[in-house]
NUMISE-115990 format. One record per residue (C-alpha): residue number from 1; residue in one letter; x negated, y negated, z negated. Coordinates in steps of 0.001 Angstrom, whole numbers. Example, Ala and Ser with C-alpha at 12.3 -4.5 7.8 and 13.67 -1.06 7.14 Angstrom:
<rs>
R resi resn       x       y       z
R    1    a  -12300    4500   -7800
R    2    s  -13670    1060   -7140
</rs>
This chain:
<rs>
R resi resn       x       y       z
R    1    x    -161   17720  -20584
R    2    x   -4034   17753  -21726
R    3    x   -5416   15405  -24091
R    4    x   -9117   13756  -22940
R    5    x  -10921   12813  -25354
R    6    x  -10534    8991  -25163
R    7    x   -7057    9431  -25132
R    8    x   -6991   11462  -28542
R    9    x   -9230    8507  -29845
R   10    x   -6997    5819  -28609
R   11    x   -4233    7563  -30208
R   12    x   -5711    8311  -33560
R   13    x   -6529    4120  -33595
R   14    x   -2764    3308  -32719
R   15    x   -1357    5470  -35535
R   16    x   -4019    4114  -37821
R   17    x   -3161     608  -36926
R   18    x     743    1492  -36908
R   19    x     608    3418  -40396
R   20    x   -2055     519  -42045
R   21    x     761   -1614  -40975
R   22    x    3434    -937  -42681
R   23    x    1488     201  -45856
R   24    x     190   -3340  -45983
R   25    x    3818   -4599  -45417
R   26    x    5311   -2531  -48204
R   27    x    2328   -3576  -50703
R   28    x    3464   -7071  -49586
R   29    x    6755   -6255  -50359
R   30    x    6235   -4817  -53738
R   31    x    5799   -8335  -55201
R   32    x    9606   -8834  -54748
R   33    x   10614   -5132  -55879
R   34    x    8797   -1909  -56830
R   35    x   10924    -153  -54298
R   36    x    8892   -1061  -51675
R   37    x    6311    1299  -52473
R   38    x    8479    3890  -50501
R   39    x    6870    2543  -47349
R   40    x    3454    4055  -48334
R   41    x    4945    7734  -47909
R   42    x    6694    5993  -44882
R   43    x    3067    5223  -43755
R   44    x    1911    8816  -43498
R   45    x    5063    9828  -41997
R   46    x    4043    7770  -39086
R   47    x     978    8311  -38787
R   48    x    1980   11608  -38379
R   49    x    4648   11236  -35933
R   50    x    2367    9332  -33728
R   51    x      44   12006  -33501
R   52    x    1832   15156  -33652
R   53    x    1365   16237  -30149
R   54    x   -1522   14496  -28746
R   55    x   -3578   16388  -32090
R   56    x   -2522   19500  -31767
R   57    x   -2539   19484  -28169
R   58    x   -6351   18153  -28385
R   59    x   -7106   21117  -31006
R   60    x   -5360   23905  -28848
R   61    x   -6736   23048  -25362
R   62    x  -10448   22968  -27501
R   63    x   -9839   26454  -28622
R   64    x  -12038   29298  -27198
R   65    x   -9803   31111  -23944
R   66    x   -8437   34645  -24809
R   67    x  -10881   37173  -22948
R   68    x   -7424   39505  -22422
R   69    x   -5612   36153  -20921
R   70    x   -9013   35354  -18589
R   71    x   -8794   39298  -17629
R   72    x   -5167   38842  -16306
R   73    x   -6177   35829  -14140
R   74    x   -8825   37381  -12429
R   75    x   -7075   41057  -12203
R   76    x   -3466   39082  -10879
R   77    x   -3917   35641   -9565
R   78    x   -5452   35147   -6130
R   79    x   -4102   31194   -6812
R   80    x   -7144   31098  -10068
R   81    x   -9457   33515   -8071
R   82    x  -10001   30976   -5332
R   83    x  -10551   27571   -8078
R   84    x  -13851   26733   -8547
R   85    x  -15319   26883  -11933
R   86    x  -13767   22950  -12742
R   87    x  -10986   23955  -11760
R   88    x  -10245   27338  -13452
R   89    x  -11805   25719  -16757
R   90    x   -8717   22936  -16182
R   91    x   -5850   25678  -15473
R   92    x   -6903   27155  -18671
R   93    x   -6516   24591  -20772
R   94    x   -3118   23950  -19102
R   95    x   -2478   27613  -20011
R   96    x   -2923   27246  -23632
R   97    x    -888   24167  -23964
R   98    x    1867   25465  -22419
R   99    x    1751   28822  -23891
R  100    x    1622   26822  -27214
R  101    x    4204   24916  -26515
R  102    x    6668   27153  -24708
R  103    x    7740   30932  -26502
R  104    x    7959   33685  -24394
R  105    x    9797   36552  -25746
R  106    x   10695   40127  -24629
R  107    x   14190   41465  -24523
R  108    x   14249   44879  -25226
R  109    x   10673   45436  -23708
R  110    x    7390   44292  -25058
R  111    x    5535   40914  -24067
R  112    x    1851   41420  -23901
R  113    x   -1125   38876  -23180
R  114    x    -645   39873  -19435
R  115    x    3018   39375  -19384
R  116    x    2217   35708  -21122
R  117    x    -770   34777  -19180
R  118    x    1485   35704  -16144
R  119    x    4252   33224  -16849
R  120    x    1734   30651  -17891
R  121    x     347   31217  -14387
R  122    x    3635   30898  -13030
R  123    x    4195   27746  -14746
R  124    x     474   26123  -13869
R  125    x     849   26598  -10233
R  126    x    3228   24366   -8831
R  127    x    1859   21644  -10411
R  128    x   -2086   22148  -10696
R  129    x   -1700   19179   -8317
R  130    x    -404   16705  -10487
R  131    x   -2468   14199  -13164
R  132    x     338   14516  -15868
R  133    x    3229   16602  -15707
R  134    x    5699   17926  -18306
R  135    x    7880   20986  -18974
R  136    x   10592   18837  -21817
R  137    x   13130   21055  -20726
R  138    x   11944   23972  -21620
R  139    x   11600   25852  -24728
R  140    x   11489   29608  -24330
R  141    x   11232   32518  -21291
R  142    x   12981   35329  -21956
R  143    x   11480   38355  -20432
R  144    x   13772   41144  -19382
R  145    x   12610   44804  -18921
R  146    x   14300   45194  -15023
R  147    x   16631   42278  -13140
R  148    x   19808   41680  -14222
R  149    x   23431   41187  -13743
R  150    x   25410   37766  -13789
R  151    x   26382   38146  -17219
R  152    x   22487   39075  -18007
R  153    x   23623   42843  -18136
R  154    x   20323   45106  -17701
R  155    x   22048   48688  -17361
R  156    x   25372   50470  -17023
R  157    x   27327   50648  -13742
R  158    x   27605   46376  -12824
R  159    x   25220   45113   -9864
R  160    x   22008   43581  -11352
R  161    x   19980   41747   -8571
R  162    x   18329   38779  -10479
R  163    x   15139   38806  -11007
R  164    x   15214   34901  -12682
R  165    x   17044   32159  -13025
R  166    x   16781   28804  -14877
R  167    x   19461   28564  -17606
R  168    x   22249   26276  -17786
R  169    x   24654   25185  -20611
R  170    x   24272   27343  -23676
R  171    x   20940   28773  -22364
R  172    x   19549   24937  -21300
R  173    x   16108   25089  -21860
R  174    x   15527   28911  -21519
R  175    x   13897   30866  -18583
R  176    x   15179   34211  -17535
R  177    x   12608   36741  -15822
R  178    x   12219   40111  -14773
R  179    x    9354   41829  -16289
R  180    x    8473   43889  -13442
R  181    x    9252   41371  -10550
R  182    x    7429   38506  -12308
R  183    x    3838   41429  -12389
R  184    x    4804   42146   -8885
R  185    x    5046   38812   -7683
R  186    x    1321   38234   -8067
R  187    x      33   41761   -7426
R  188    x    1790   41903   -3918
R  189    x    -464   39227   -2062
R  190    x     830   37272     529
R  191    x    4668   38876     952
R  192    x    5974   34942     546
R  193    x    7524   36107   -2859
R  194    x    7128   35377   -6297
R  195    x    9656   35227   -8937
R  196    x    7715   32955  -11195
R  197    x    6879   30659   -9090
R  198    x   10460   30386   -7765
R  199    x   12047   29331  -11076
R  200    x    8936   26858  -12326
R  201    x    9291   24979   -9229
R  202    x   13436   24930   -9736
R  203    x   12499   23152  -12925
R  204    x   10012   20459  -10987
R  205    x   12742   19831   -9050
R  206    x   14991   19623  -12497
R  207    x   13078   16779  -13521
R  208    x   15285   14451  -12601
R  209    x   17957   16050  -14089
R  210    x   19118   17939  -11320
R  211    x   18230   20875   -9426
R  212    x   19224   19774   -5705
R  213    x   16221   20565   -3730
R  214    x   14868   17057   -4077
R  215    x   11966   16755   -6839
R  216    x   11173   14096   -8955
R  217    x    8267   12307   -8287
R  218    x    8800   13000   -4301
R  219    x    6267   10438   -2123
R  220    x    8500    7764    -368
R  221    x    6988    8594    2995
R  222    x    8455   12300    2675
R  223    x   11835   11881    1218
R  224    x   14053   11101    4610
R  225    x   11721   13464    6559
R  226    x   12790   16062    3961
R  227    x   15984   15610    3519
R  228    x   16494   15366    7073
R  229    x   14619   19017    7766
R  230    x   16726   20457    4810
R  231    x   19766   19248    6350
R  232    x   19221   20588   10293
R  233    x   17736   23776    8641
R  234    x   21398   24468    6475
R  235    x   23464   23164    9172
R  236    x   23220   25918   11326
R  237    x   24795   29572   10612
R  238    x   21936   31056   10893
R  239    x   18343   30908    9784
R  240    x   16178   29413   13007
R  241    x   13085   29850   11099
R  242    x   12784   33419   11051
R  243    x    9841   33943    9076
R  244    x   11557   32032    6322
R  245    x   13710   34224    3469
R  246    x   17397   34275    4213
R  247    x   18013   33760     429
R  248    x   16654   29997    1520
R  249    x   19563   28612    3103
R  250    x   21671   29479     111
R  251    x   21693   25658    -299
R  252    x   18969   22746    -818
R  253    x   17646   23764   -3695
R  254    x   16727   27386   -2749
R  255    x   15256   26202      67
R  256    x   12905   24517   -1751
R  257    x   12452   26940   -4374
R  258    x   12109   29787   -1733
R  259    x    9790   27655     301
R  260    x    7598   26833   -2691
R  261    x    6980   30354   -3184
R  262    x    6276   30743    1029
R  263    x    3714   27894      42
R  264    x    2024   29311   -2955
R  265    x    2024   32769   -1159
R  266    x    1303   32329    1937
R  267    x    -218   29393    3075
R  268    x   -1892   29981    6180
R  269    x    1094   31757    7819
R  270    x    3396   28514    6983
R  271    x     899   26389    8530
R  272    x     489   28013   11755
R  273    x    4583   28894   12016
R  274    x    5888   25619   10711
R  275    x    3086   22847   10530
R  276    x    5485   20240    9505
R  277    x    6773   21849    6686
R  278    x    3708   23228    5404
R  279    x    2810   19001    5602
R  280    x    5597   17834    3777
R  281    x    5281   20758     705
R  282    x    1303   19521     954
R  283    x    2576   16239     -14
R  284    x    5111   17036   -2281
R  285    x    3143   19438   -4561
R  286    x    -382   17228   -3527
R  287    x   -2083   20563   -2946
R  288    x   -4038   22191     267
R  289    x   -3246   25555    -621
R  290    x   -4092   26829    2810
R  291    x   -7861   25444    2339
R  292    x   -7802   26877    -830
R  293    x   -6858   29977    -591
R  294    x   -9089   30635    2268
R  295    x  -11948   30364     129
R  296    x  -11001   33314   -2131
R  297    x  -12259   36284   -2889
R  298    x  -11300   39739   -1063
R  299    x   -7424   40851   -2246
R  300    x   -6930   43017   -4587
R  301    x   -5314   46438   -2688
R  302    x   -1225   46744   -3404
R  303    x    -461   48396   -5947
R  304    x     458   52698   -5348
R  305    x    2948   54012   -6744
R  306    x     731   56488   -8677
R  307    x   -1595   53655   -9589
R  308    x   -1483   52509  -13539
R  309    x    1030   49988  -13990
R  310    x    -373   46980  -14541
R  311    x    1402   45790  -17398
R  312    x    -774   47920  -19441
R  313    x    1607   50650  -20916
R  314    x    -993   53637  -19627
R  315    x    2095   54654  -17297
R  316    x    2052   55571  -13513
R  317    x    3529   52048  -11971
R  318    x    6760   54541  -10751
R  319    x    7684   55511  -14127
R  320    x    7030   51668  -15456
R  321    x    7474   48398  -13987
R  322    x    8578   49657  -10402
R  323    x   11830   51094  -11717
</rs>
C-alpha cells in the first residue's frame, strides 16, 4: 500500500519508457497513414494509467498528518500508543492511503475525523504486520448511528444486534459499522472486543475470495495446525475454551474473526490461557502483540457514563454513543 521512493521512480521510468514507446511507434507509423498520429494521445493515456496509483499514492502518504486524526490515535488506540516513533510515522501513512482510497460515510449520523481515523485504525491493525497488503475489495464503510437489524433496520420494533458486518452481493465491497460500538471498541481496553477489528480481519481472510476462517497468505507451517485446532474447537457442543467469546464457534470464520479481536485486545491473557493459539495468530498476522503492548503507556480509564462522549458531539456518553 505505500509508495517508497525508489519505487515511485522506477515507476515514473516504466511509464516513460512505455508511453515513449508507442509515441515513437505511431510517428513510425504515420509514414504509411496520418491516422497514426492517434497513438500520441494514446501515449499520454498510458502514461497515465501506469501511474495513476503509485502517484497519487506517493503525493498523499507525503502530505502533512491531520493534527485532529493524530489526536484520535493517541486519545483511542492503545495498539498506536505502544509503536515507537518508526512505527507510528508508518501507520500514518497507511492511514492516509487508505482513508484516500476507501469513503467512509455516515447514515443518518455524522462522520467526523475521529469516527474516520477510527476505522482507518481498524483497518491498519490487522495487518501492520505485513510488507504489502491490499484492501481491492473494498470501496466504502458505511457508518450507522446504533447496530442494526438483518435487513439494516436502525429503529422501530425488529431486533437490531449487529454492530458490523462485511457486505455481500449488492453491498460487495461495502463495510457496515456501528458508530457507537466501533468508539467503544477502542475506548474499552482489553474486554477481547472490537467491532472494527472484527470485520477488517473478515476481509484478510476474504482475500482469497472467501471468508472461511482460513486467510490468504497463511504460512505453510500453520495451515494443518490451524485447521486442525478450528476443527476440535467447533466439534464439540460447547465452548472448552472458556475465556473465548461464544459468538466464536458460530463457524470457522468467526472464530477467527472473534479470535483476531481476543489477539489485538488482549494479548497477554491469550498467551498465558492458550499459548498455542496465541502462536499460531503470531504467525498468521506476523505480529508480537503481547511484547508490544506491554510496552505501552498507562490505559486510558473506561469511559463513565456521565463522561463526554467521545465522538465529540459535547454530549454526556449516556445520551450519545452509549444508547
Amino acid at each position: 500500500m505505500l509508495v517508497s521512493a525508489q519505487q515511485n521512480q522506477r515507476n515514473q521510468i516504466h511509464a516513460v519508457v512505455a508511453a515513449v514507446s508507442i509515441a515513437l511507434i505511431g510517428l513510425g507509423l504515420t509514414t504509411l497513414s496520418t491516422a497514426w498520429l492517434l497513438m500520441l494521445p494514446l501515449a499520454c493515456l498510458v502514461y497515465y494509467w501506469v501511474r495513476r496509483t503509485t502517484a497519487r499514492r506517493f503525493r498523499i502518504q507525503s502530505e502533512p498528518f491531520p493534527d485532529a486524526w493524530q489526536s484520535a490515535l493517541i486519545t483511542h488506540v492503545e495498539f498506536f500508543r505502544a509503536l515507537d516513533a518508526q512505527e507510528q510515522s508508518r501507520f500514518k501513512k497507511l492511514m492516509q492511503v487508505f482513508l484516500d482510497e476507501v469513503s467512509v460515510t455516515g447514515i443518518r449520523t455524522d462522520v467526523d475525523d475521529t469516527t474516520r481515523a477510527l476505522v482507518a485504525a481498524s483497518a491498519i491493525i490487522p495487518i501492520f504486520g505485513f510488507q504489502d497488503w491490499e484492501y481491492a475489495r473494498l470501496g466504502e464503510v458505511l457508518i450507522y448511528p446504533n447496530a442494526y437489524g438483518e435487513n439494516y433496520e436502525t429503529d422501530g420494533e425488529g431486533q437490531r444486534n449487529i454492530l458490523g458486518m462485511v457486505g455481500a452481493g449488492h453491498l460487495s465491497g461495502v463495510m457496515i459499522l456501528s458508530k457507537p460500538d466501533l468508539i467503544s471498541g477502542f475506548d474499552i481496553n482489553s474486554d477481547k472486543r472490537n467491532v472494527g477489528i472484527h470485520e477488517f480481519s473478515h476481509l484478510v481472510d476474504k482475500a482469497d475470495g472467501t471468508i472461511d476462517g482460513l486467510p490468504a497468505g497463511i504460512p505453510h507451517q500453520v495451515v494443518q495446525p490451524w485447521i486442525q485446532w478450528v476443527g476440535r474447537e467447533l466439534k464439540d457442543d460447547k465452548a472448552t475454551q472458556k475465556h473465548i467469546d461464544d459468538y466464536a464457534y458460530t463457524n470457522e470464520a468467526e472464530y477467527f474473526a472473534v479470535l483476531s479481536e481476543y489477539f489485538f485486545e488482549s494479548p497477554a491473557m491469550l498467551k498465558k490461557k492458550t499459548p498455542k493459539l496465541y502462536e499460531m495468530l503470531q504467525k498468521i498476522y506476523r505480529q508480537d502483540t503481547r511484547q508490544l503492548l506491554s510496552r505501552r503507556p498507562n490505559r486510558r480509564r473506561r469511559i463513565g457514563r456521565n463522561d463526554p462522549c467521545p465522538c465529540g458531539s459535547s454530549e454526556k456518553y449516556k445520551r450519545c454513543c452509549q444508547r
